[in-house]
Each structure stands twice: as structure tokens, then as C-alpha cells.
Chimera marker file (.cmm) of the C-alpha trace (Angstrom):
<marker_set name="trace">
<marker id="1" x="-22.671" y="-32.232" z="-2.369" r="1" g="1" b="0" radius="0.5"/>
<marker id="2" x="-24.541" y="-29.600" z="-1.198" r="1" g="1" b="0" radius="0.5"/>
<marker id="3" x="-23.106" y="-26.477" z="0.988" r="1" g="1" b="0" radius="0.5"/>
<marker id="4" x="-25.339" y="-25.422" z="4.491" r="1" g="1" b="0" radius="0.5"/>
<marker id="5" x="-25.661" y="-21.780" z="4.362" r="1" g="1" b="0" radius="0.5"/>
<marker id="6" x="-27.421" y="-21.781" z="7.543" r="1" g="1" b="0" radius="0.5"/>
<marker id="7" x="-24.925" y="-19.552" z="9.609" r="1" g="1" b="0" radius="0.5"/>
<marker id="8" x="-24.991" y="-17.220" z="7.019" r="1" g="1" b="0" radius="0.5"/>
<marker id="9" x="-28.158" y="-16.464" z="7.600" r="1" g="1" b="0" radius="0.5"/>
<marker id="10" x="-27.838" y="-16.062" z="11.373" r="1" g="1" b="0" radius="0.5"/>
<marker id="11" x="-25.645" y="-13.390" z="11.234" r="1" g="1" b="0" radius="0.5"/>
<marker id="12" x="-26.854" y="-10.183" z="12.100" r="1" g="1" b="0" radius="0.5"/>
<marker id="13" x="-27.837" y="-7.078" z="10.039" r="1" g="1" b="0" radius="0.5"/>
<marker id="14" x="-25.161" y="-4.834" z="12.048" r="1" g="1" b="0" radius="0.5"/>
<marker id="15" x="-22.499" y="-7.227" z="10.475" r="1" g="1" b="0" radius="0.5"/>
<marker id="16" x="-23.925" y="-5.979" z="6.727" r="1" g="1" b="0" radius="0.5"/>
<marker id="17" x="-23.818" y="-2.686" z="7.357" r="1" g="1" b="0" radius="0.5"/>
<marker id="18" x="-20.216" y="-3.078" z="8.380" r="1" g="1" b="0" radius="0.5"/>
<marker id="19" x="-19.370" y="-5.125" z="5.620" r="1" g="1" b="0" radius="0.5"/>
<marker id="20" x="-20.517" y="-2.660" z="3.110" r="1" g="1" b="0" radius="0.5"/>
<marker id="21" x="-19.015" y="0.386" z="4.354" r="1" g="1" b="0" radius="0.5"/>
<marker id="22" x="-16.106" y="-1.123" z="4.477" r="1" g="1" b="0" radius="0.5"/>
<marker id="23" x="-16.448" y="-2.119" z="1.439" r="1" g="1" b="0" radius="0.5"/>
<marker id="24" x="-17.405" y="1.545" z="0.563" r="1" g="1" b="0" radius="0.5"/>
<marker id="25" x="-13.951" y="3.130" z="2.612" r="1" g="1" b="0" radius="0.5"/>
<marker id="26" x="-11.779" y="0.764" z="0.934" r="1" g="1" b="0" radius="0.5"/>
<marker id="27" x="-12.759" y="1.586" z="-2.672" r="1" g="1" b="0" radius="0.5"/>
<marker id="28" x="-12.681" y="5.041" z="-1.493" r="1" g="1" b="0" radius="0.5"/>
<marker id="29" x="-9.025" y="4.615" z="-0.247" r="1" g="1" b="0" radius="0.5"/>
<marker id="30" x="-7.832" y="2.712" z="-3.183" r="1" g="1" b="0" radius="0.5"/>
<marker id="31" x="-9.296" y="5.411" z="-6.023" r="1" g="1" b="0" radius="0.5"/>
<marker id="32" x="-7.769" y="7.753" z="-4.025" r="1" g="1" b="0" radius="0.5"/>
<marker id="33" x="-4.478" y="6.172" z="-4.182" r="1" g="1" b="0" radius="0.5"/>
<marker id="34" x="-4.598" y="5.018" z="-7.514" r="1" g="1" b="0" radius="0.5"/>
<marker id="35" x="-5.928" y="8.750" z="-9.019" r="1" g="1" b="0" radius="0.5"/>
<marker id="36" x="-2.709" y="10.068" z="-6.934" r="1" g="1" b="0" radius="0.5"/>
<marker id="37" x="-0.602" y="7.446" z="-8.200" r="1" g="1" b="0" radius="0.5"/>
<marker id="38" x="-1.931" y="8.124" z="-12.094" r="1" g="1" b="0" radius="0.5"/>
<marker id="39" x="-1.859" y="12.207" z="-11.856" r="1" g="1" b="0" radius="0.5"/>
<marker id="40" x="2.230" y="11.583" z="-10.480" r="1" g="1" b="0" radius="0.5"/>
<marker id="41" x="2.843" y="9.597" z="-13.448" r="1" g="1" b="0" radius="0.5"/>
<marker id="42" x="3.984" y="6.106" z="-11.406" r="1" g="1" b="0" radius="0.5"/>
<marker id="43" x="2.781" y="3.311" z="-13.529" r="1" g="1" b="0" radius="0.5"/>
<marker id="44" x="4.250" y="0.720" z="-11.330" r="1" g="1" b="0" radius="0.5"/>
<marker id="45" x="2.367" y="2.186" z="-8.256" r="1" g="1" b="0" radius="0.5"/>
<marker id="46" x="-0.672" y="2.572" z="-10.421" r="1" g="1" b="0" radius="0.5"/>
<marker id="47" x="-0.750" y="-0.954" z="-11.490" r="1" g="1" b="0" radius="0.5"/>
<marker id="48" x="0.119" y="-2.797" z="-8.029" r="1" g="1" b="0" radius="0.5"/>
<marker id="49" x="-2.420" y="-1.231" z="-6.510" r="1" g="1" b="0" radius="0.5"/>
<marker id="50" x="-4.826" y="-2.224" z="-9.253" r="1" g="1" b="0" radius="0.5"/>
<marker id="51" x="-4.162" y="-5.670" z="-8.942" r="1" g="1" b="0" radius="0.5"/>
<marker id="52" x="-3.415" y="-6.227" z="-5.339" r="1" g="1" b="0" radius="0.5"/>
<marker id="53" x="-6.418" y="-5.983" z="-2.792" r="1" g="1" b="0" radius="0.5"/>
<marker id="54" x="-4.864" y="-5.273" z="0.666" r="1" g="1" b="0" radius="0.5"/>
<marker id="55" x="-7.878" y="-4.638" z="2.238" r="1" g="1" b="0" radius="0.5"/>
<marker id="56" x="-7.201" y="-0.800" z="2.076" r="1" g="1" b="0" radius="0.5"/>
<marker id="57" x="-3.940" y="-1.101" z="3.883" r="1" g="1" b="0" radius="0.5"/>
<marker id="58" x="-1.344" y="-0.694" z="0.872" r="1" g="1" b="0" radius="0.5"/>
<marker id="59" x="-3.838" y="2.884" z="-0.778" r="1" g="1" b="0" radius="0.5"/>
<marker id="60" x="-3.803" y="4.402" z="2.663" r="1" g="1" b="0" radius="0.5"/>
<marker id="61" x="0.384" y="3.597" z="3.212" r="1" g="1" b="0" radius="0.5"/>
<marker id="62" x="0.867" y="5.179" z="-0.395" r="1" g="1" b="0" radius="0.5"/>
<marker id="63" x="-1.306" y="8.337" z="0.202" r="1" g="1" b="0" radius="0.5"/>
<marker id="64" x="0.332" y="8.531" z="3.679" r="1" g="1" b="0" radius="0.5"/>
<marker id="65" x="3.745" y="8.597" z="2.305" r="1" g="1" b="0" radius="0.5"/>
<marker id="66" x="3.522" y="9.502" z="-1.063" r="1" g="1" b="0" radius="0.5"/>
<marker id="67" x="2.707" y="13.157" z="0.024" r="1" g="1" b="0" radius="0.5"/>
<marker id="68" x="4.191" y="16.504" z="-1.692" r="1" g="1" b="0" radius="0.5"/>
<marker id="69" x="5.669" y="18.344" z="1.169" r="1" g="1" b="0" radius="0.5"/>
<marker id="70" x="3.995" y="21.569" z="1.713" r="1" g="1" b="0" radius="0.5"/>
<marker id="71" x="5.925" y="24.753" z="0.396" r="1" g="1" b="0" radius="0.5"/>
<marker id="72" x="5.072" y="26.517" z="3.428" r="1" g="1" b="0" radius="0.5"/>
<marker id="73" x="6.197" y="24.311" z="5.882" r="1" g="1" b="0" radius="0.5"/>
<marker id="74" x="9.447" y="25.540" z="6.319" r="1" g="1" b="0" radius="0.5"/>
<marker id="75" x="7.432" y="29.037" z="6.952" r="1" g="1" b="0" radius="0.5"/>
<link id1="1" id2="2" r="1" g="1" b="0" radius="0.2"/>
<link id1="2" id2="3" r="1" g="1" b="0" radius="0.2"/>
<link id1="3" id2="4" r="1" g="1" b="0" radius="0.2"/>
<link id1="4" id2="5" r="1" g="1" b="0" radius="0.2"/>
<link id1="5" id2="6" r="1" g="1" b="0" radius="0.2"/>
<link id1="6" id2="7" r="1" g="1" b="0" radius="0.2"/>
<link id1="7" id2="8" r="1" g="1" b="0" radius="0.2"/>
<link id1="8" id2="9" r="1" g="1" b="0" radius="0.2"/>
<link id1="9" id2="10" r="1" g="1" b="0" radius="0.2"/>
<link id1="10" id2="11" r="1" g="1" b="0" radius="0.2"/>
<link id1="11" id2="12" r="1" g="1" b="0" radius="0.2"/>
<link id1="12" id2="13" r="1" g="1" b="0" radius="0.2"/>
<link id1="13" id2="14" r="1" g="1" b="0" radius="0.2"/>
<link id1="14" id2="15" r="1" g="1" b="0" radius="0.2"/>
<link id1="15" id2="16" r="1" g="1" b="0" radius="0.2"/>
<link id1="16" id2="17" r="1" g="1" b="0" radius="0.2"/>
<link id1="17" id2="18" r="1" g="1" b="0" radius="0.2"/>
<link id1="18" id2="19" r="1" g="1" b="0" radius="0.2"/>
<link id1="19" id2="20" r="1" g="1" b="0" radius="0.2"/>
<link id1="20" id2="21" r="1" g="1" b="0" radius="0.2"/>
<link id1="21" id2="22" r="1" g="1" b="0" radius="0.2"/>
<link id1="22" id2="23" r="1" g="1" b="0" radius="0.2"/>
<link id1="23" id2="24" r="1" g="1" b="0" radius="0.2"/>
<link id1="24" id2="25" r="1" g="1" b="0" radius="0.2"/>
<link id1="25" id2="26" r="1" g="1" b="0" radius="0.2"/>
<link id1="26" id2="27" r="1" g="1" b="0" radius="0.2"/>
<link id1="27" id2="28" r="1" g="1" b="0" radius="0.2"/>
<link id1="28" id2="29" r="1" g="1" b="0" radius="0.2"/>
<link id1="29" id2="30" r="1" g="1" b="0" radius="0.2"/>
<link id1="30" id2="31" r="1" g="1" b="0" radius="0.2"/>
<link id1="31" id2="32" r="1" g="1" b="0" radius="0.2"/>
<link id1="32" id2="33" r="1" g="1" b="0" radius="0.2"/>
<link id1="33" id2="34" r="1" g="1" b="0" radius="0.2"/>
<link id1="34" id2="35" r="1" g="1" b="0" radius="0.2"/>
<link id1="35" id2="36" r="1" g="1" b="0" radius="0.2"/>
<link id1="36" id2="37" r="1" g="1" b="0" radius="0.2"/>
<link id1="37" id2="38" r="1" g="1" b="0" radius="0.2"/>
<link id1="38" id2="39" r="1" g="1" b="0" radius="0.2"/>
<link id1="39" id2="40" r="1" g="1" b="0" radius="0.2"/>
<link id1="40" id2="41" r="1" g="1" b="0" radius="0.2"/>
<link id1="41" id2="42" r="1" g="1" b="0" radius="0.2"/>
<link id1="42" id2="43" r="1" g="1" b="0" radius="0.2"/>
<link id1="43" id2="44" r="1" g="1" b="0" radius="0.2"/>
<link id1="44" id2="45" r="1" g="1" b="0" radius="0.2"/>
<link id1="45" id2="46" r="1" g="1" b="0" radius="0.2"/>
<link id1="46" id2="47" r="1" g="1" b="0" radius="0.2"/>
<link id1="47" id2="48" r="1" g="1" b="0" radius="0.2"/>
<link id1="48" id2="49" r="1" g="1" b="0" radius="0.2"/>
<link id1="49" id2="50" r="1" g="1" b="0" radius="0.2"/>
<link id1="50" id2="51" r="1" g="1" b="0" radius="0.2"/>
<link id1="51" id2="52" r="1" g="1" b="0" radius="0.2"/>
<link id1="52" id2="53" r="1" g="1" b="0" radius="0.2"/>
<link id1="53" id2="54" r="1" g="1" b="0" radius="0.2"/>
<link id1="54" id2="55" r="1" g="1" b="0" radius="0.2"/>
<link id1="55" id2="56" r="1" g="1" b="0" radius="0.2"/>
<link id1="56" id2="57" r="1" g="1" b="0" radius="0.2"/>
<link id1="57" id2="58" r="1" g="1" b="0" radius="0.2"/>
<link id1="58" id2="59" r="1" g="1" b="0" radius="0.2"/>
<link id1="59" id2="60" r="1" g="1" b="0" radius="0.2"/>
<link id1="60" id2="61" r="1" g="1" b="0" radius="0.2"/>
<link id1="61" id2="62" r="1" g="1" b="0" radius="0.2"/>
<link id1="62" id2="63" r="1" g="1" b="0" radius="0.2"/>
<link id1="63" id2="64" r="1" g="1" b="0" radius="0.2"/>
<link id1="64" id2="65" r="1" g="1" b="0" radius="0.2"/>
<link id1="65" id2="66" r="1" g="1" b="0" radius="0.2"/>
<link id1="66" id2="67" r="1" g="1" b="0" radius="0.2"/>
<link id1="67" id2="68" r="1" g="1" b="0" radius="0.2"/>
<link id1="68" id2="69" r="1" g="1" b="0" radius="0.2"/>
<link id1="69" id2="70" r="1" g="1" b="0" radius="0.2"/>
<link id1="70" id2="71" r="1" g="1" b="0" radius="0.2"/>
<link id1="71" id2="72" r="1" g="1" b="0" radius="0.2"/>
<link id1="72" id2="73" r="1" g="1" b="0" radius="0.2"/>
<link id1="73" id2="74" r="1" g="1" b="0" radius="0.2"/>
<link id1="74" id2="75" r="1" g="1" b="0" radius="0.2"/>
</marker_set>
């Protein structure tokens, strides 16, 4: 059995580029998130987002809302 990689090869070098840096933004996103996660001491958050690969979506949600509010926010 043999597997035709033929399309592969048609796609075009744009679609590379854009493949790898989003590749690049979502390893970004998720050492963000899981450097947060480690420095607040949430081992639970640390580890699902070790093992789950959302595609960026579940790092960005927990550096959106797992934000200190600002002390001078109420200023």
C-alpha cells in the first residue's frame, strides 16, 4: 500500500509560512499560559494545559481570565 503525496506537494509556500507561525504563536501562547499557571502555583491548570493541545484556544482563555486585577484600577 503505498500513500500519494502528490497534493502535498502542490500546496503553496504561503500555506508554510502560515503553518509555522502558527505553529510559532501557539507555543508562544501556551508557555505563556503554562509559566503563569506554574508561577500561581495551579498544578491542575499547569498540567491540562500540558497535555491538551487546543490549538492555542484553551492558553489564550486562561491568560485572558486568569488575570490579577490591577491595584490601581479602582484609582
Amino acid at each position: 500500500m503505498q500513500i500519494d503525496i502528490t497534493p502535498l506537494e502542490s500546496l503553496p509556500t504561503e500555506f508554510y509560512v502560515g503553518l509555522g507561525i502558527a505553529l510559532v504563536l501557539i507555543t508562544i501562547l501556551k508557555g505563556c499560559a503554562m509559566y503563569r499557571a506554574a508561577r500561581k502555583e495551579s498544578k491542575g491548570w499547569f498540567w491540562v494545559l500540558l497535555i491538551f493541545n487546543t490549538l492555542g484556544i484553551l492558553p489564550l482563555l486562561y491568560l485572558i481570565f486568569s488575570k490579577k486585577p490591577s491595584e490601581d484600577a479602582g484609582e
